[in-house]
C-alpha positions as CSV (number, residue, x, y, z in Angstrom):
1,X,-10.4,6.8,-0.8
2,X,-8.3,4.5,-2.2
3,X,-3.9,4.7,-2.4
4,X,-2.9,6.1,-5.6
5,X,-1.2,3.6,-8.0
6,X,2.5,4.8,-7.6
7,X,5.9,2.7,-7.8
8,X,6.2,2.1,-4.2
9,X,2.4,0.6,-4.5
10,X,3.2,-1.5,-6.8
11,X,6.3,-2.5,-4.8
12,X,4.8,-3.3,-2.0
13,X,1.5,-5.4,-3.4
14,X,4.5,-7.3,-5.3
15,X,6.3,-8.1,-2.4
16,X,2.8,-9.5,-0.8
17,X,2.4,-11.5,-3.8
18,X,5.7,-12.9,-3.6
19,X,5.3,-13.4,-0.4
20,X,2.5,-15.2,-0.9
21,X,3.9,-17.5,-3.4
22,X,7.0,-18.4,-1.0
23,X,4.6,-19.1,1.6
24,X,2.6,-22.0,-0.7
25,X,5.8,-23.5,-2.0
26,X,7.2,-24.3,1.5
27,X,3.5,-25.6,2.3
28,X,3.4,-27.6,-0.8
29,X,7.5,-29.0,0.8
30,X,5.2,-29.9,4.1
31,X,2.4,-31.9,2.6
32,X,4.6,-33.6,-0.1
33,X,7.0,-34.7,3.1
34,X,3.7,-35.5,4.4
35,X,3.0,-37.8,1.3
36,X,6.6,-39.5,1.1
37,X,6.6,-40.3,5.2
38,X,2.9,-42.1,5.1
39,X,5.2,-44.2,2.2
40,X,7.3,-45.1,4.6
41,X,10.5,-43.1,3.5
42,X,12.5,-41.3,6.1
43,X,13.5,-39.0,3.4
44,X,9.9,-37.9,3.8
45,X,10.2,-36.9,7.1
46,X,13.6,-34.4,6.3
47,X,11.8,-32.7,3.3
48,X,8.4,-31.8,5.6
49,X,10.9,-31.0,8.8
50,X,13.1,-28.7,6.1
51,X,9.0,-27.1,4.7
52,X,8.5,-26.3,8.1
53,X,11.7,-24.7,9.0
54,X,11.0,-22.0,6.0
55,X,7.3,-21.5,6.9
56,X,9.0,-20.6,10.4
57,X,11.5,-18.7,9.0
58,X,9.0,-16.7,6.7
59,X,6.3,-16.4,9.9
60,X,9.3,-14.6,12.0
61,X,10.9,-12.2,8.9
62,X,7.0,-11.3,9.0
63,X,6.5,-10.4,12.7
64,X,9.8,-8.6,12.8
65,X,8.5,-6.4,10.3
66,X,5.3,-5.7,12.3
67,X,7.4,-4.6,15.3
68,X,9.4,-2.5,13.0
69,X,6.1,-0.8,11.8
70,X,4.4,-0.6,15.7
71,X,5.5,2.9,17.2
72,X,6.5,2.9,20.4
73,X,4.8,4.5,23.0
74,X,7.5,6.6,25.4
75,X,6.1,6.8,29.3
């Protein structure tokens, strides 16, 4: 059966969309480093390095959450 529509629903599927739409910009800041280093510009190299450091930064806020979620199982 599916969730009932409620505010907290539509809080969290906005949150994945956000998400979402944080994770392709900082993959769009990788390839167009990408794209400026095949150029030749070292420049290129600091904004893909920088894209990288948010995908990372996004990746680990992510997993934290998960082990916040994961119940612990006593001995």
């Amino acid at each position: 059966m599916a969730e009932p529509i409620t505010l907290e629903f539509i809080a969290r599927q906005l949150d994945r969309v956000l998400d979402r739409l944080g994770a392709m910009e900082d993959q769009i800041t990788v390839l167009t480093g990408m794209g400026m280093r095949v150029d030749g510009s070292v420049d290129g190299l600091a904004t893909e390095v920088r894209g990288m450091y948010r995908l990372l930064d996004r990746m680990e806020k992510r997993v934290r959450k998960l082990e916040d979620q994961t119940p612990t199982i006593a001995p």
